[in-house]
KESETI-175917 format. One record per residue: z, x, y of N, C-alpha, C in turn. Coordinates in steps of 0.2 Angstrom, whole numbers, plus 5000, padded with zeros to 4 digits. Layout:
<bamars>
ZXYZXYZXY/...
</bamars>
This chain:
<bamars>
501352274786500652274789500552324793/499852364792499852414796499652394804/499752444809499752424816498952404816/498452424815497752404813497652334814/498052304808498052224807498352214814/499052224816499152184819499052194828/498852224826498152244832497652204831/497252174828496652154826497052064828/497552054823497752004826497951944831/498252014835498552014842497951994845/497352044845496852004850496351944847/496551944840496151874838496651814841/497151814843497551764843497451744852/497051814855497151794862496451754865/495851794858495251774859495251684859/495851674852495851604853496151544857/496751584860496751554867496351544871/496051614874495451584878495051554877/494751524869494151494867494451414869/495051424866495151354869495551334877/495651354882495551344887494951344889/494451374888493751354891493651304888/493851284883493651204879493851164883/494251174887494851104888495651104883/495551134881496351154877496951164878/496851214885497451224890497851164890/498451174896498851104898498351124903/498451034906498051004913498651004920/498551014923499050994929499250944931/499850934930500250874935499850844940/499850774939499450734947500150704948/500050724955500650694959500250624961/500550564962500450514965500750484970/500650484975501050434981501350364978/501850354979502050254982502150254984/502150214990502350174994502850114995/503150094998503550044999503349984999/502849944994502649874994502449874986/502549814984502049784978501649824974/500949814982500349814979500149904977/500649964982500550024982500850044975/501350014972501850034968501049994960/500649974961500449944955499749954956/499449984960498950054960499150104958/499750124959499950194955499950194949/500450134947500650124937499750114935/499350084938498750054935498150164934/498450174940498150244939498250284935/499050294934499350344931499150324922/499150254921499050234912498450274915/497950274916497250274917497150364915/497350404919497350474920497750514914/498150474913498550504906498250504900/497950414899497550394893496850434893/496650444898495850454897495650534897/496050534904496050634907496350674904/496950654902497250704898498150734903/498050714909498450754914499250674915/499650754915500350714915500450684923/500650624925500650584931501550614933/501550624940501950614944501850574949/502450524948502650474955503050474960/502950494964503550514969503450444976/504050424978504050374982504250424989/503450394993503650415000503350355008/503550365011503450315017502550325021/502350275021501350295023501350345028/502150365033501750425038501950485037/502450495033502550555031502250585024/501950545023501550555017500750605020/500750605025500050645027500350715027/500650735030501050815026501150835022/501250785018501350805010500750835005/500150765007499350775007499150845009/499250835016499050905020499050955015/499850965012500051045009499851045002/499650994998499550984994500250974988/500550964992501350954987501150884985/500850844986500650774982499750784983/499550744978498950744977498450684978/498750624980498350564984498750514983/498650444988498950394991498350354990/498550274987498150244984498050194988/498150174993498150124998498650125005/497950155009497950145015497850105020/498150085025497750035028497650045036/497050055038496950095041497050085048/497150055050497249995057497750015060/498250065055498750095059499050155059/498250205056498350265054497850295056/497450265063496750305067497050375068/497450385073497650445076497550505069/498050475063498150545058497550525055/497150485053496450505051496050535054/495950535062495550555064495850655066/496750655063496950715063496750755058/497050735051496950755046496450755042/495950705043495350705041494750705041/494650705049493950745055494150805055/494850805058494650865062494950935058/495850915055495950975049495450975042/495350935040494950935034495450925028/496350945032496350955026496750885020/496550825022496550785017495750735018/495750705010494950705010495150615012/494450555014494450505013494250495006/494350455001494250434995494050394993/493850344999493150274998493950224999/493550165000493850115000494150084992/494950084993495150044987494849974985/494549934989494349874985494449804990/495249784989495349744992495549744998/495549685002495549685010496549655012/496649705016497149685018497249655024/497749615025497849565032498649545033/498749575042499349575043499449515047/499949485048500049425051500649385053/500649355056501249315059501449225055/501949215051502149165045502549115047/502649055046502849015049502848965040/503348935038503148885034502848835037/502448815031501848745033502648675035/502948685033503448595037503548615042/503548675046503948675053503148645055/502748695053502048655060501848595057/501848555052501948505051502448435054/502848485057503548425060503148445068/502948515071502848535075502148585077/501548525077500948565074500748625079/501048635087501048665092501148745089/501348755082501548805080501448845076/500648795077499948855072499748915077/500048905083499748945087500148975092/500149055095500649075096500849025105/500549015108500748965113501348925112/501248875106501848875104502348885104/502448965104503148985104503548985111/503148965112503348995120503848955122/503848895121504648845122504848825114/504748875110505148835102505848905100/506048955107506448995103507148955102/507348885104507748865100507848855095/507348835092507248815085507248855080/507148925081507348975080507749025080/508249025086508849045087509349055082/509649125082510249125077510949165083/511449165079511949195082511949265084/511349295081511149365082510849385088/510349315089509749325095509949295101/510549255101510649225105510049165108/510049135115509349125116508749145115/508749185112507949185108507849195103/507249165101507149145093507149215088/507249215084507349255078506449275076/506349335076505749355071505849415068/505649405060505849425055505449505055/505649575055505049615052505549645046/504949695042505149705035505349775035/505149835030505249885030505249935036/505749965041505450025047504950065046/504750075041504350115038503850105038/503550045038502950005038502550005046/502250015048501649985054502049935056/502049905062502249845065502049855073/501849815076501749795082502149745084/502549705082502749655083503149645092/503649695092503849695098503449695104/503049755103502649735105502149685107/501849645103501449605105501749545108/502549525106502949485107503249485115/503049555118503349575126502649565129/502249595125501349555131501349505131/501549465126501249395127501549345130/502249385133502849355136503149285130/503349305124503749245121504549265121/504849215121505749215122505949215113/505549295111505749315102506149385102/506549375099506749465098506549485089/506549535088506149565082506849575080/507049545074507549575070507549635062/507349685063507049705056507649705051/507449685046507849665038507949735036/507349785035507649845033507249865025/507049805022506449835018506149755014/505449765013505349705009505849645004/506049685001506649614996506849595002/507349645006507649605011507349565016/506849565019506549525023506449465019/506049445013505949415008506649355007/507149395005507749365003507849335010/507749355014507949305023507449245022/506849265021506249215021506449145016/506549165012506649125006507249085009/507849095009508349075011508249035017/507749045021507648985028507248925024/506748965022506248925017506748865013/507248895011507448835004508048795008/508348835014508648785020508248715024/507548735023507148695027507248705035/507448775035507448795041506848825044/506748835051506048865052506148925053/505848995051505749075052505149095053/504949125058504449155060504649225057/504049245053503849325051503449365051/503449415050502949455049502649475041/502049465039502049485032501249515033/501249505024500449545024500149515018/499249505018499249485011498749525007/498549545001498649484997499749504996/499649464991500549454989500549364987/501149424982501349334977501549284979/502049324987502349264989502049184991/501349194993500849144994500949094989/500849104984501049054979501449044977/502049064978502749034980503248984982/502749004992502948974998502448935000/502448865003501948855006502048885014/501448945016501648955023500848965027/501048955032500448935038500249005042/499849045042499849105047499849055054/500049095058500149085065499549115069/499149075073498549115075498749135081/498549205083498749245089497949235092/498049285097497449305100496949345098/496349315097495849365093495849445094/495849465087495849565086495249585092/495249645094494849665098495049755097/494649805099494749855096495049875102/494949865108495149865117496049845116/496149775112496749765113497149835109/496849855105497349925100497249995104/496749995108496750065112497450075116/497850065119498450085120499050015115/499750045111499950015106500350005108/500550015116501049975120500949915122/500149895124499949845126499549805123/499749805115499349745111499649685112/499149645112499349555114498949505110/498749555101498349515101498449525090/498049485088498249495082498049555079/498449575071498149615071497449635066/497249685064496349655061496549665055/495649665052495749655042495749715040/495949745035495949825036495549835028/495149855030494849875021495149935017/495849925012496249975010495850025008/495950095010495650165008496050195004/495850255002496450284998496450365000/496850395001496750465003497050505000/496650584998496850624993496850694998/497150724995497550794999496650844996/496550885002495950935001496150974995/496550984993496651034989496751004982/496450944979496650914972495650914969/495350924972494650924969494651024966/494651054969494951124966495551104962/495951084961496351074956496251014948/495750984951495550954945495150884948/494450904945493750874947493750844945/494150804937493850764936494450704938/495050714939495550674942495150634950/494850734954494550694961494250624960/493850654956493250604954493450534952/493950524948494050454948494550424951/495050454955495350424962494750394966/494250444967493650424972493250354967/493150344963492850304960493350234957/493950234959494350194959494150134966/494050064961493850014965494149934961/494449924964494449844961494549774968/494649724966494649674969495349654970/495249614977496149564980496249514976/495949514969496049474966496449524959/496249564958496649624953497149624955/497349634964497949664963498349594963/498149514966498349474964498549424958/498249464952498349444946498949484943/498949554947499649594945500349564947/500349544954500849544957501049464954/500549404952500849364949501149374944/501049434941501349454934502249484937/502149524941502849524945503149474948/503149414949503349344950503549334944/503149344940503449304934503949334929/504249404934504549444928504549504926/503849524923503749564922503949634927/503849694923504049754928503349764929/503049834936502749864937502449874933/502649934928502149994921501949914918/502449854916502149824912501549764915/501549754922501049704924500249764924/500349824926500049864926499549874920/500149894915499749884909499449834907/499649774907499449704905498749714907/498549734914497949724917497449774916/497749854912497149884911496949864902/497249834899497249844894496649764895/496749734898496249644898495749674904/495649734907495049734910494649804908/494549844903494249924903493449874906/493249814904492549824910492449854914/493149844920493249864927493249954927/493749984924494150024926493850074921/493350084916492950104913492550134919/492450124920491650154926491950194930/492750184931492950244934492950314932/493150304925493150394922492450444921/492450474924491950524925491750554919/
</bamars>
């Protein structure tokens, strides 16, 4: 073959690379995706990642990291968005990172509404109705005592990682509790469960939506009405905590890297009844990818209107 041809070649074959990257032909870019350490975070990623792959074209990374050090990540753009924030205890770094740096974006509200609270099985305030409310506690740390806490009653919290007040509002409100944390969801769960099926009483901290509802019967415990006054200093809340409408946040730098992934993060919306149709699907067994899948595949009505 004379050099002529393979000259003519050579640039027909680059004409046609570039004709199909300007098509879309190219490879797309990795979407990093946050997890978190709960359920419902872990089943907004599998529900997005089938979605981005099947529809958009781009290969999904999952990478697990904890809600506060995940804004750094965001910031530099080493991950590309976090499906579920809850915002009630992430003022300071929103109003850090995305007032004033710019450099993560807010992405709309994910959907459904989340709520933190104080748990109690319904038989104890059944045996002891005084302990729908936190007054209540105030002379029940026996009943609650373990060898740990000595005289004062045991309350449960779940992952370090997680937002908690507990201590806190436990030293305002002057009750005779100490905060024992378990160290992550299963484990706190597996305490719960085991006082539960003792028919023992356990106060804890949890959050909803979650399946465990309809596993346990349990009573939230009414504190002192949320006020925005009681959370201005977070030494001195005494008061419950509020409803958070879950957000989702994307690193500034993922719209320049692929407008149409921006686009349907941001147009990413379902109900507390999606993520609790999944998470019963996780009670009953199933994995993650497969509750996930279960639920895109029985609703493209919803999840359809996401893709741009």
């Amino acid at each position: 073959m004379s050099n002529r041809k393979i000259t003519f070649l050579f640039v027909l074959v680059l004409a046609l690379g570039a004709f199909l990257a300007a098509c879309g032909g190219g490879e797309k870019p990795t979407i990093s995706l946050v997890e978190n350490t709960w359920p419902a975070s872990e089943l907004n990623v599998a529900v997005a990642a089938i979605i981005i792959e099947k529809e958009l074209g781009n290969p999904v990374e999952i990478i697990a990291l904890d809600e506060n050090t995940q804004w750094d990540a965001l910031a530099a753009g080493d991950v590309d968005a976090c499906l579920e924030v809850w915002p009630s205890g992430h003022g300071e770094r929103i109003a850090e990172y995305i007032d004033n740096l710019k450099t993560v974006v807010n992405g709309g509200t994910l959907g459904p509404v989340g709520e933190i609270g104080w748990y109690v099985p319904t038989f104890a305030v059944e045996a002891n109705p005084a302990l729908a409310t936190w007054e209540g506690y105030m002379d029940a740390a026996g009943a609650f005592a373990t060898a740990e806490t000595g005289d004062k009653g045991r309350f449960l919290a779940g992952d370090p990682a997680w937002v908690q007040y507990d201590e806190a509002i436990i030293a305002n409100l002057g009750l005779p509790f100490q905060v024992i944390v378990t160290g992550s969801e299963d484990a706190l769960l597996a305490e719960v469960t085991a006082s539960y099926n003792r028919n023992e009483p356990v106060l804890f901290y949890f959050y909803s939506p979650h399946a465990i509802f309809n596993q346990l019967d349990l009573t939230k415990v009414e504190l002192p009405a949320y006020t925005d006054e009681c959370y201005a200093d977070p030494t001195k809340i005494a008061c419950a905590y509020p409803k958070d409408d879950l957000m989702k946040i994307l690193s500034a730098k993922l719209e320049a890297k692929d407008a149409a992934v921006f686009q349907f993060l941001k147009n990413m919306n379902y109900t507390s009844d999606a993520q609790i149709e999944m998470l019963a699907m996780l009670a009953e067994g199933k994995t993650v990818e497969e509750a996930a899948q279960a639920w895109v595949d029985a609703h493209e009505d919803v999840w359809r209107a996401w893709v741009p």
